[in-house]
Backbone as CSV, one residue per row, in Angstrom:
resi,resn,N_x,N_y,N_z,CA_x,CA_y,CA_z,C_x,C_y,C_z
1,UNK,58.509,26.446,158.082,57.803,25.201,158.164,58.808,24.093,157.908
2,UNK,58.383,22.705,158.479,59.226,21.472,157.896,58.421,20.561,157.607
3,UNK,59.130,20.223,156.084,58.691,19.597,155.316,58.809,17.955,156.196
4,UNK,58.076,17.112,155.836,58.029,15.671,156.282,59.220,14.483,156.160
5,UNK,60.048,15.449,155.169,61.221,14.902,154.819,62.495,15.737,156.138
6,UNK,62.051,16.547,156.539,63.165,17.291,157.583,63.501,18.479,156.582
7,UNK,62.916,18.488,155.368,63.424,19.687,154.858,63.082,20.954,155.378
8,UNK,63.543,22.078,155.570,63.597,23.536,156.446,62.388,24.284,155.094
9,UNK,61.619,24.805,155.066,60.430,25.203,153.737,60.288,26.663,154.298
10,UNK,60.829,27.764,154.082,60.654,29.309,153.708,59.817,29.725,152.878
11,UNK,58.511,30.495,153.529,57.468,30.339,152.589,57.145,31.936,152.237
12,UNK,57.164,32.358,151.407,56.642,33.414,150.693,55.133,33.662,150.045
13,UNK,54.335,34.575,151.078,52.515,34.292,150.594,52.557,35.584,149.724
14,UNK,51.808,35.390,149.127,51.321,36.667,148.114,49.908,36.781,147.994
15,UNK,49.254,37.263,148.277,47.660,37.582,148.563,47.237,39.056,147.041
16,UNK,46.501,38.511,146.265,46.126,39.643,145.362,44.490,39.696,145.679
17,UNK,43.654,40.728,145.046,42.503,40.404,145.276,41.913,39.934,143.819
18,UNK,42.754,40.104,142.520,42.786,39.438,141.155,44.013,39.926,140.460
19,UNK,44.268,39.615,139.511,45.734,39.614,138.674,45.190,40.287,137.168
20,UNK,44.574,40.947,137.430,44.081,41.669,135.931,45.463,42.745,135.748
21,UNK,46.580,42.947,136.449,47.865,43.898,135.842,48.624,43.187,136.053
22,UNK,48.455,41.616,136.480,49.749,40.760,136.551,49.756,39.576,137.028
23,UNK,50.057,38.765,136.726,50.136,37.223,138.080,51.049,37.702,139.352
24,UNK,50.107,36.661,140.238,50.843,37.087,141.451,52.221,36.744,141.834
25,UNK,52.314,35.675,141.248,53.880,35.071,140.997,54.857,36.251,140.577
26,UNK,54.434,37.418,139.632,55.731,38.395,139.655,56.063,39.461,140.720
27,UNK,55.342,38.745,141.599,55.362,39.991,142.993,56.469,39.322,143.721
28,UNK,56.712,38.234,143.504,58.552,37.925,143.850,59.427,37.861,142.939
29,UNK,60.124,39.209,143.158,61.200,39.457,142.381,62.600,39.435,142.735
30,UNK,63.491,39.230,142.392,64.858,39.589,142.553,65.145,39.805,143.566
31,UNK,64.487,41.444,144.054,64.968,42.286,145.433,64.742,40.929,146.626
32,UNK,63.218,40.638,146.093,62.815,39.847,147.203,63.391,38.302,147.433
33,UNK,63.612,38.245,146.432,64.490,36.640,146.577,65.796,36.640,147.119
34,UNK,66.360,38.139,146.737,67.385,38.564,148.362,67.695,38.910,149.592
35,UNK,66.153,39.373,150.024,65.537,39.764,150.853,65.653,38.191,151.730
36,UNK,64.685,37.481,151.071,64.326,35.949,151.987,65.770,35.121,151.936
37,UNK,66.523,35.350,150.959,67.858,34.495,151.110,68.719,34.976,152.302
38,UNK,68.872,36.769,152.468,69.638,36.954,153.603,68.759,36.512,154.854
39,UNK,67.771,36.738,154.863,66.925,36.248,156.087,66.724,34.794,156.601
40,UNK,66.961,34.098,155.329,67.075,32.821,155.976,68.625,32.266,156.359
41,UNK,69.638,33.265,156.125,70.703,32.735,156.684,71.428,32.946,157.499
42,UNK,70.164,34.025,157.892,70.321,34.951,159.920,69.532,33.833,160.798
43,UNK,68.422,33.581,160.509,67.812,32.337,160.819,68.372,31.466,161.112
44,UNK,69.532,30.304,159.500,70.199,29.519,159.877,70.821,29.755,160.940
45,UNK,71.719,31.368,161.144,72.858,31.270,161.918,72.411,31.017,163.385
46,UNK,71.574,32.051,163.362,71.099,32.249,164.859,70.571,31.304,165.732
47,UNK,69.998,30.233,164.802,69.632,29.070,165.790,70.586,27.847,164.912
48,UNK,71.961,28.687,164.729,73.471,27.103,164.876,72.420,26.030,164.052
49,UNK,71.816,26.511,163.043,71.279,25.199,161.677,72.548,25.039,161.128
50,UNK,73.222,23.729,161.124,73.684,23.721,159.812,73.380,22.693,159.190
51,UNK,73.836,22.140,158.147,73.775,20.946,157.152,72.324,20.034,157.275
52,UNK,71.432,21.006,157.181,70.430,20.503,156.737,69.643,20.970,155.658
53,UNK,68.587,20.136,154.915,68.630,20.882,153.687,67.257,21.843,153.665
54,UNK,67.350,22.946,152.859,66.278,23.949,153.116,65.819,24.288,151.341
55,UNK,64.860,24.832,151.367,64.218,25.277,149.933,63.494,26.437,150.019
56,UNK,63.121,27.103,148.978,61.704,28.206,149.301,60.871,28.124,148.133
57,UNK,59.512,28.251,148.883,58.133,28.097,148.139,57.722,29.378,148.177
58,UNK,56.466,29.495,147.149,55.939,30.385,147.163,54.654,29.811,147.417
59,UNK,53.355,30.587,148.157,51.900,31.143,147.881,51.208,31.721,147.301
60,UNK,50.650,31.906,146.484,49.764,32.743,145.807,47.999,32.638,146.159
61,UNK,47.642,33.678,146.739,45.930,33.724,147.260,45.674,34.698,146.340
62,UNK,44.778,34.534,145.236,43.988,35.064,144.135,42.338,34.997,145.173
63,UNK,41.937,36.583,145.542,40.573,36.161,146.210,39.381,36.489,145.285
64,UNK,39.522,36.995,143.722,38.525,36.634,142.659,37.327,37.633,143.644
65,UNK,36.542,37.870,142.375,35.165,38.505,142.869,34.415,37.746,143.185
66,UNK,34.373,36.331,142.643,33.463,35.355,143.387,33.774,34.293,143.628
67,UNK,33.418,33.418,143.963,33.490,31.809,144.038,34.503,31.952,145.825
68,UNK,35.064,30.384,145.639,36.762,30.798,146.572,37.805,31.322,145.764
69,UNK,38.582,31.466,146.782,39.961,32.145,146.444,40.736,30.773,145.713
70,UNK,41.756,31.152,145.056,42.219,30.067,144.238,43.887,30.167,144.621
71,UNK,43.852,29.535,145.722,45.336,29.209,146.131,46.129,28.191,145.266
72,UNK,47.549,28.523,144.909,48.484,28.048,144.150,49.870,27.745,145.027
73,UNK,50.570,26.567,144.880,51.725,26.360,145.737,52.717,25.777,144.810
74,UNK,54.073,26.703,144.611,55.001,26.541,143.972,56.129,25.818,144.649
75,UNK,56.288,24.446,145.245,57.301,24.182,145.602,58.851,24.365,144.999
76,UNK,59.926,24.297,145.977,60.965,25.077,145.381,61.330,26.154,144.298
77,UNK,60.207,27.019,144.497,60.267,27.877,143.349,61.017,28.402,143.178
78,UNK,62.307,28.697,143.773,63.605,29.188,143.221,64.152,28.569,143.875
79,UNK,66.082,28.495,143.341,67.262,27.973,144.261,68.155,29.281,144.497
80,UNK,68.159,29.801,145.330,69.461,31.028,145.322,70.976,31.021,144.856
C-alpha cells in the first residue's frame, strides 16, 4: 500500500478468532520480521524502487464470540 505521504506501507494481517493463549501481536515474530524484510527487498529490487521511504505495519483482526471484530493498526511497528 502507499501511504498519502508516498510512503511504500508493507502490511502484515493477523486474523485470531480470540487471544485467550496470546495477543495477536506475538504472532509476528523475529522469523517473520525476516521473512517480510527479505521480501520487501526483492520487491524493492525487482521493480528498480529506490530511495524512497518504506515502513511496516501490522493488523490485528480479533473476531471475539460476539459483537464486531476488533481491528487494531500498529503503524511502523517495527524498523528492521
Amino acid at each position: 500500500m502507499v501511504d498519502s505521504d508516498g510512503t511504500l506501507v508493507f502490511v502484515e494481517v493477523k486474523t485470531r478468532a480470540n487471544e485467550d493463549f496470546s495477543p495477536s501481536e506475538s504472532a509476528v515474530t523475529e522469523a517473520k520480521k525476516t521473512r517480510m524484510l527479505r521480501a520487501t527487498r526483492y520487491f524493492l529490487a525487482a521493480n528498480e524502487i529506490e530511495d524512497r521511504p518504506y515502513r511496516f505495519d501490522v493488523v490485528t483482526i480479533v473476531l471475539g464470540e460476539k459483537g464486531p471484530a476488533r481491528i487494531s493498526h500498529y503503524e511502523n511497528a517495527f524498523v528492521p
